[in-house]
C-alpha atoms as one frame of an Amber mdcrd trajectory, in Angstrom:
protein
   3.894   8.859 -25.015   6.286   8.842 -27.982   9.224   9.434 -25.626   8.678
   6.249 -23.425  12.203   4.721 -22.654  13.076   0.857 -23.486  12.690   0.244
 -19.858   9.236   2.005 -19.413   8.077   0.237 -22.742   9.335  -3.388 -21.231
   7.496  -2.860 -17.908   4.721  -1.849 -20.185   4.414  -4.913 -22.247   5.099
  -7.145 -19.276   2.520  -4.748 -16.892   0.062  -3.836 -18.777  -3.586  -5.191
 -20.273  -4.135  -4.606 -23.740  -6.673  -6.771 -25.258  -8.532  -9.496 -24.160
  -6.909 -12.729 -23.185  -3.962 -11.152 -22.036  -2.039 -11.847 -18.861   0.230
  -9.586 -17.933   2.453  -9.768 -14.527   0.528  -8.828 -11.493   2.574  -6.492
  -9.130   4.364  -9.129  -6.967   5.301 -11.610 -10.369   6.635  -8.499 -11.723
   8.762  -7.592  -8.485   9.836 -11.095  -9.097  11.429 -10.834 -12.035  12.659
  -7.325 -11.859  14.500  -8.368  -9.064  15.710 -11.742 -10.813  16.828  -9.467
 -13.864  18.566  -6.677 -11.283  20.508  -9.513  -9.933  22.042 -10.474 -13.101
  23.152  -6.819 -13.716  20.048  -6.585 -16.157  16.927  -4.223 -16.393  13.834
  -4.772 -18.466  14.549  -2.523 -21.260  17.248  -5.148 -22.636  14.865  -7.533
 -23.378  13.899  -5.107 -26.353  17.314  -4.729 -27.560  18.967  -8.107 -27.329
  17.714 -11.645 -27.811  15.464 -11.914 -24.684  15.697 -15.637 -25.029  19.486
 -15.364 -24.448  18.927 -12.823 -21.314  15.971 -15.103 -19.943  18.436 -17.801
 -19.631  18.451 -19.206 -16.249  14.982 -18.455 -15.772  12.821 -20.802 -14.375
   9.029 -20.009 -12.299   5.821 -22.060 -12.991   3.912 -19.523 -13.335   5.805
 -16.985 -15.107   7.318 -18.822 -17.882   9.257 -18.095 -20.577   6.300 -18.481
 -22.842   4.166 -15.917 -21.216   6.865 -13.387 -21.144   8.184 -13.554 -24.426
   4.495 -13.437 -25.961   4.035 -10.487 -23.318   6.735  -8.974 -25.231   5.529
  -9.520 -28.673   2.851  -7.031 -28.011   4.263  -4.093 -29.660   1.451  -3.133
 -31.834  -1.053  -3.704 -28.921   0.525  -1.189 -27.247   1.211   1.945 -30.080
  -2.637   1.449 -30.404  -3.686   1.643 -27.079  -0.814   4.367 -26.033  -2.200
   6.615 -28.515  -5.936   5.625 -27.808  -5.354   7.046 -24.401  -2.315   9.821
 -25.040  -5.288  11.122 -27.354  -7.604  11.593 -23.835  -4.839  13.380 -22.283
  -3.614   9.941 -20.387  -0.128   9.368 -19.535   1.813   6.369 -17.879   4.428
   6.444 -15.438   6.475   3.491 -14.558   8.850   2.384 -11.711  11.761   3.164
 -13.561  10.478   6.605 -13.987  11.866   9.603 -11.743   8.507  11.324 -11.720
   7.163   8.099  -9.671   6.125   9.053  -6.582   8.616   8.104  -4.270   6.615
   7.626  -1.470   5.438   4.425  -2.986   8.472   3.068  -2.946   9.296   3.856
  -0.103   5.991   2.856   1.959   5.184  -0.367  -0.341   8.993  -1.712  -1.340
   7.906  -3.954  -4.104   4.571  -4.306  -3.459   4.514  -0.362  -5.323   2.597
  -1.096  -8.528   5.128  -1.211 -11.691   2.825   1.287 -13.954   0.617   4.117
 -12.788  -1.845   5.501 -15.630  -2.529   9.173 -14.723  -4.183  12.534 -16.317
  -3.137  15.961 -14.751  -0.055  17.486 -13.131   2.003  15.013 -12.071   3.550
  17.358  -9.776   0.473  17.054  -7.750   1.873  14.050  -6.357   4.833  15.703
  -4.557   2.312  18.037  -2.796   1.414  17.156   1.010  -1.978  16.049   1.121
  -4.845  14.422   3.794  -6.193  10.815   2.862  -9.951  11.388   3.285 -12.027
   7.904   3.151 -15.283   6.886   3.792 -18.496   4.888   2.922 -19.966   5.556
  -0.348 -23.573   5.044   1.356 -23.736   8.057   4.027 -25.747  10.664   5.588
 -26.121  13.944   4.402 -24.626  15.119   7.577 -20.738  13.297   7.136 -21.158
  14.376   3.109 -21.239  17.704   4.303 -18.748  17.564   6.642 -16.655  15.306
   3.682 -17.223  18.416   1.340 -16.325  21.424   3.701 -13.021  19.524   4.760
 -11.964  19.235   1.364 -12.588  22.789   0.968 -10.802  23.720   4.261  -7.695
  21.822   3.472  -7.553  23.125   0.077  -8.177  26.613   1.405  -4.568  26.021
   4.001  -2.734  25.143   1.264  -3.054  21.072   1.459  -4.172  18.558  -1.225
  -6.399  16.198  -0.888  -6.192  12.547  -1.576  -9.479  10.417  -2.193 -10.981
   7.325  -4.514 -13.313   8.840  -6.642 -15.961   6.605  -5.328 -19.577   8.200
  -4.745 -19.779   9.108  -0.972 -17.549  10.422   1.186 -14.413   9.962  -1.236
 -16.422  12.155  -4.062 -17.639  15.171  -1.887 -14.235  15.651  -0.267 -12.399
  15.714  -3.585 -15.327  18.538  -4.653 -14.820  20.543  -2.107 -11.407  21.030
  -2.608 -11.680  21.234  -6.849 -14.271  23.912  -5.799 -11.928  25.841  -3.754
  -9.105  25.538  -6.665  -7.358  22.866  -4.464  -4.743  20.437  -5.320  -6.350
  17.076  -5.426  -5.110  13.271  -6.019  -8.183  11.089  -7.004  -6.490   7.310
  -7.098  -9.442   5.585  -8.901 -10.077   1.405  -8.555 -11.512   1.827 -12.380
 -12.901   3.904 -15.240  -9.751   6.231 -15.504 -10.568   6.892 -19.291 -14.103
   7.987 -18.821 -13.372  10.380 -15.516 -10.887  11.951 -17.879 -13.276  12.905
 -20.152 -16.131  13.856 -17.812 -17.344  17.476 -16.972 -17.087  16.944 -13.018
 -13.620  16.572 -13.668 -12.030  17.857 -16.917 -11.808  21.516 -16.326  -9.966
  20.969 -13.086  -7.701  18.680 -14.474  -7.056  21.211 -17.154  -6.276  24.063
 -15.192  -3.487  21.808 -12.842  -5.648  21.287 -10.140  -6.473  17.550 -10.226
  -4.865  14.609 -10.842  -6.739  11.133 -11.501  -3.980   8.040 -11.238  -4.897
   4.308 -11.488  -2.644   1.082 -11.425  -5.053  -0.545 -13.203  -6.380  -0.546
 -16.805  -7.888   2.621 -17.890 -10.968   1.444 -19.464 -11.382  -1.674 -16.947
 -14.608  -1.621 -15.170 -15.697  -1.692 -11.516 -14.085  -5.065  -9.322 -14.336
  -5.603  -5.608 -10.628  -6.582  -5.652  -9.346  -3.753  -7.392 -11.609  -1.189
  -5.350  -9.790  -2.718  -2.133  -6.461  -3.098  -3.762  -6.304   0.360  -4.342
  -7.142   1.482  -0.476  -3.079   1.046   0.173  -2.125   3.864  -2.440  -4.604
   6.660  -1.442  -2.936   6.281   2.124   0.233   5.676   0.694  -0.007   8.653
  -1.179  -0.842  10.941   1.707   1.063  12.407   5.258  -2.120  12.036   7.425
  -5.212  10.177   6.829  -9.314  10.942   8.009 -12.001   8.019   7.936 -14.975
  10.139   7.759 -17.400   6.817   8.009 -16.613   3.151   8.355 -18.803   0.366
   8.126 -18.131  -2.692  10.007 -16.326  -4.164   6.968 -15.796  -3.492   3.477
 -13.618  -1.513   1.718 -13.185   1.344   4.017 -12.886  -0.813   7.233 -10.207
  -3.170   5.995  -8.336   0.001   3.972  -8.392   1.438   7.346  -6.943  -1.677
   9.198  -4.470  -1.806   6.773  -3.273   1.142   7.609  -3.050   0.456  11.181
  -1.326  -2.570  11.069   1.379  -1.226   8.147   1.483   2.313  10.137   2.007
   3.824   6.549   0.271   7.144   8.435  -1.403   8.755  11.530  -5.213   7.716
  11.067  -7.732  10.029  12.426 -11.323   8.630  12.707 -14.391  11.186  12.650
 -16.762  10.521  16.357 -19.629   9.232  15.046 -23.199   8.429  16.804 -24.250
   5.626  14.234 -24.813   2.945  16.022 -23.928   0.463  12.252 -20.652   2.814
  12.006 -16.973   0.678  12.686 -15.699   4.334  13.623 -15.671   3.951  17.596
 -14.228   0.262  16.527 -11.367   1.491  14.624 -10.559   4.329  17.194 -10.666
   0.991  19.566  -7.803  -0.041  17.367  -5.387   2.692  17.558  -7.222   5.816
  15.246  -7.242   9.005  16.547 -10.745  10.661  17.113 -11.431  13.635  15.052
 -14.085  16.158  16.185 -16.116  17.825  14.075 -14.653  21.231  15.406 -11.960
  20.998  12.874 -13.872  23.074  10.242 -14.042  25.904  12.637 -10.528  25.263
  13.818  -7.924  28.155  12.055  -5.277  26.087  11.913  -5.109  22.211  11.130
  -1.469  21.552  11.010  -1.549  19.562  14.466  -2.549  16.658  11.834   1.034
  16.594  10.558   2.586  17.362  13.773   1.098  13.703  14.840   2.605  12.507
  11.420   6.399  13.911  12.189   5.977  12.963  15.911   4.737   8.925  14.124
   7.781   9.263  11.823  10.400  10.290  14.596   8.864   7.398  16.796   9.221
   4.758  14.258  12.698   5.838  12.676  13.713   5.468  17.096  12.159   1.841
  16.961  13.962   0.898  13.813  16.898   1.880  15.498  15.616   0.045  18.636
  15.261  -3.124  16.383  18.569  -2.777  15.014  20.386  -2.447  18.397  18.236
  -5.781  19.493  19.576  -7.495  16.647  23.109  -6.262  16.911  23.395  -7.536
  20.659  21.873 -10.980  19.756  24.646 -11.112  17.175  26.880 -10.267  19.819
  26.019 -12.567  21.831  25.663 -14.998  19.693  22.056 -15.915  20.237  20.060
 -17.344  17.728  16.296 -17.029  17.478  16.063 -20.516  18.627  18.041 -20.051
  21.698  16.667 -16.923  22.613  13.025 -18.812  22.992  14.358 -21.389  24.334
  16.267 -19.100  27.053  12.602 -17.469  27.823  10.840 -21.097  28.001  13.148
 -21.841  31.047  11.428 -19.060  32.787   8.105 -19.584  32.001   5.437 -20.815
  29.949   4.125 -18.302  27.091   1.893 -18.993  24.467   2.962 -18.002  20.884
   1.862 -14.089  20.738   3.615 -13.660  23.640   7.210 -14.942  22.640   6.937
 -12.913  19.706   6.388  -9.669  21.764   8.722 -10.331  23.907  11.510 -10.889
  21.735   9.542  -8.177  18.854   9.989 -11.139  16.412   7.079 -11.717  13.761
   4.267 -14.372  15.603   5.374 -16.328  11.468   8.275 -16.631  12.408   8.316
 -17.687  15.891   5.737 -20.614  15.132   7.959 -22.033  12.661  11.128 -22.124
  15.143   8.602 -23.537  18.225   7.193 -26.286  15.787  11.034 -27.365  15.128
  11.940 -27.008  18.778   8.796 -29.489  19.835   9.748 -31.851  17.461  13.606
 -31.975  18.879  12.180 -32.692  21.935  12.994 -29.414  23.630   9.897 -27.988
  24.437   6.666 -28.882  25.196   2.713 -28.028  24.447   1.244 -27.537  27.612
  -2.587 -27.400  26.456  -4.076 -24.428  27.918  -6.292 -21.868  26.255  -4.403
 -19.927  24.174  -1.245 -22.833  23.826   1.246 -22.198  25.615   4.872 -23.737
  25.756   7.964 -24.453  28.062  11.567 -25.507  27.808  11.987 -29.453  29.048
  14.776 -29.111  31.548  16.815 -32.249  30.922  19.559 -33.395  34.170  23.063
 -33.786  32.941  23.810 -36.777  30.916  20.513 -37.124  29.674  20.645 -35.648
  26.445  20.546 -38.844  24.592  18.254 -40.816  26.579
């Protein structure tokens, strides 16, 4: 890691945990920043060449000061010792400002896309289209079968796949497809450092068929949050995405709602009899069911046909959206008159505006609690709320 850039070193030292008692930037203080310094016509890696006190000018947040960034900074030799700790394991570190990012992280997260990713193995892996394939680390031996052979089938039709690492589901799909001399992406919540160095994993990752990534630190141990944190960039990662088993929460359920609701991509959900599974709920919730025929089908590419067909769809409703918004503009018609224009119709509780003019339900609730005030609509206190416009006689606006 000798050849790290001043920028990748900066995002490093603001980013990254060293030692203990250190607080680096989470991902959303440091999208914060980086987009206060961008703004200014400044990236990070000029806080290591000029007086950072003179570029931090200006600067104001509670709870990133100026105090925690500049001793952030003055980590230098924190960092040579761990960068060569884990260069010396065969780990590397990519950062946002890095072309070898993946760019579908960008793309699908914006700024939520963590600012360092510490990986071993080809980074070219992470070009490669690949299947998400999630599940419950507590399964049958039935869906662990089925989680190996599908790794091995989509590594055998030329597909990577993308998994946790986690014991379960997420560990016997990635076998299957190491076994078959597969491409795989393992996006681990913790222990990057000691995976590296393990025999399950080290010859693959030696002969370019593996790659193990993290955005968290390498030696950090297991955590709840960062095991569900992590859910977003194995899907993130991938074109298509399987949920193998689900419980009724946990990490697999709510990565799998996530998706959903972000539509980051097409979710298939494996039928399942057990009666304690969430796979029949999240089906119920817009995932496609997946048969267990696919191992015996020859060709599997209908799950990326679903993904172009998703991505066609939603590049039409952005353009939907932006046509919407262009004839409001042209028109003139601000959010608050267009709910008030629907109020004279009818009465409509909250989730209802907000689908019918496709405006978030945030946003809409902020606008009707201003409009009640004003006096120009009214609660009318049915089960859910609901809300019409008070249609005042001429001359009677100020009475």
């Amino acid at each position: 890691m000798d050849n790290l850039s001043l920028n990748a070193q900066a995002i490093v030292l603001l980013s990254a945990y060293f030692n203990k008692g250190d607080k680096p930037l989470t991902v959303m203080e440091y999208a914060k920043f980086a987009i206060w310094l961008k703004e200014r016509g400044r990236e990070p890696g000029d806080l290591l060449k000029e007086q950072a006190t003179e570029i931090l000018k200006g600067w104001e947040d509670k709870k990133i000061t100026l105090e925690r960034i500049e001793k952030l900074l003055a980590r230098g030799n924190a960092m040579a010792i761990a960068l060569q700790k884990w260069q010396n394991a065969g780990i590397w570190i990519l950062t946002r400002a890095d072309v070898e990012y993946p760019r579908r992280l960008k793309k699908r997260l914006g700024h939520k896309a963590p600012p360092l990713l510490y990986g071993a193995g080809d980074k070219k892996i992470l070009k490669t289209r690949g299947v998400a394939i999630v599940g419950s680390r507590n399964v049958g031996n039935e869906d662990l079968e089925f989680s190996y052979e599908l790794g091995k089938k989509l590594a055998l039709c030329g597909y990577s796949v993308v998994s946790g690492g986690a014991r379960g589901v997420d560990e016997a799909s990635m076998m299957g497809s190491i076994e078959a001399q597969g491409t795989t992406i393992g996006v681990l919540a913790d222990g990057l450092l000691k995976k590296v160095l393990s025999k399950k994993y080290r010859q693959a990752i030696m002969q370019g068929n593996l790659v193990l990534i993290t955005p968290f630190y390498p030696e950090g141990r297991f955590s709840v949050g960062n095991a569900m944190g992590r859910n977003k960039y194995i899907y993130t990662l991938a074109d298509t995405a399987i949920v193998v088993h689900s419980g009724k929460r946990g990490g697999t359920w709510e990565g799998a709602k996530e998706n959903l609701r972000h539509k980051w991509v097409p979710l298939f959900v494996k039928e399942s009899d057990d009666a304690e599974a969430g796979n029949s709920e999240l089906i119920d919730m817009g995932g496609m069911p997946l048969s267990r025929t696919i191992l015996k089908d020859e060709a599997i590419e209908y799950l990326f046909e679903v993904s172009q067909k998703e991505k066609k769809l939603n590049e039409e409703n952005k353009k939907t959206d932006l046509l919407k918004q262009e004839k409001n503009e042209a028109i003139g018609l601000s959010l608050d008159e267009m709910i008030l224009e629907l109020l004279s119709k009818e009465r409509l509780p909250i989730k209802k505006i907000a689908e019918k003019i496709d405006e978030e339900e945030k946003s809409i609730k902020k606008c009707i609690d201003k409009l009640v005030k004003s006096g120009e609509i009214q609660k009318h206190r049915n089960r859910p709320l609901q809300f019409s416009r008070i249609l005042k006689l001429p001359g009677m606006d100020n009475i």
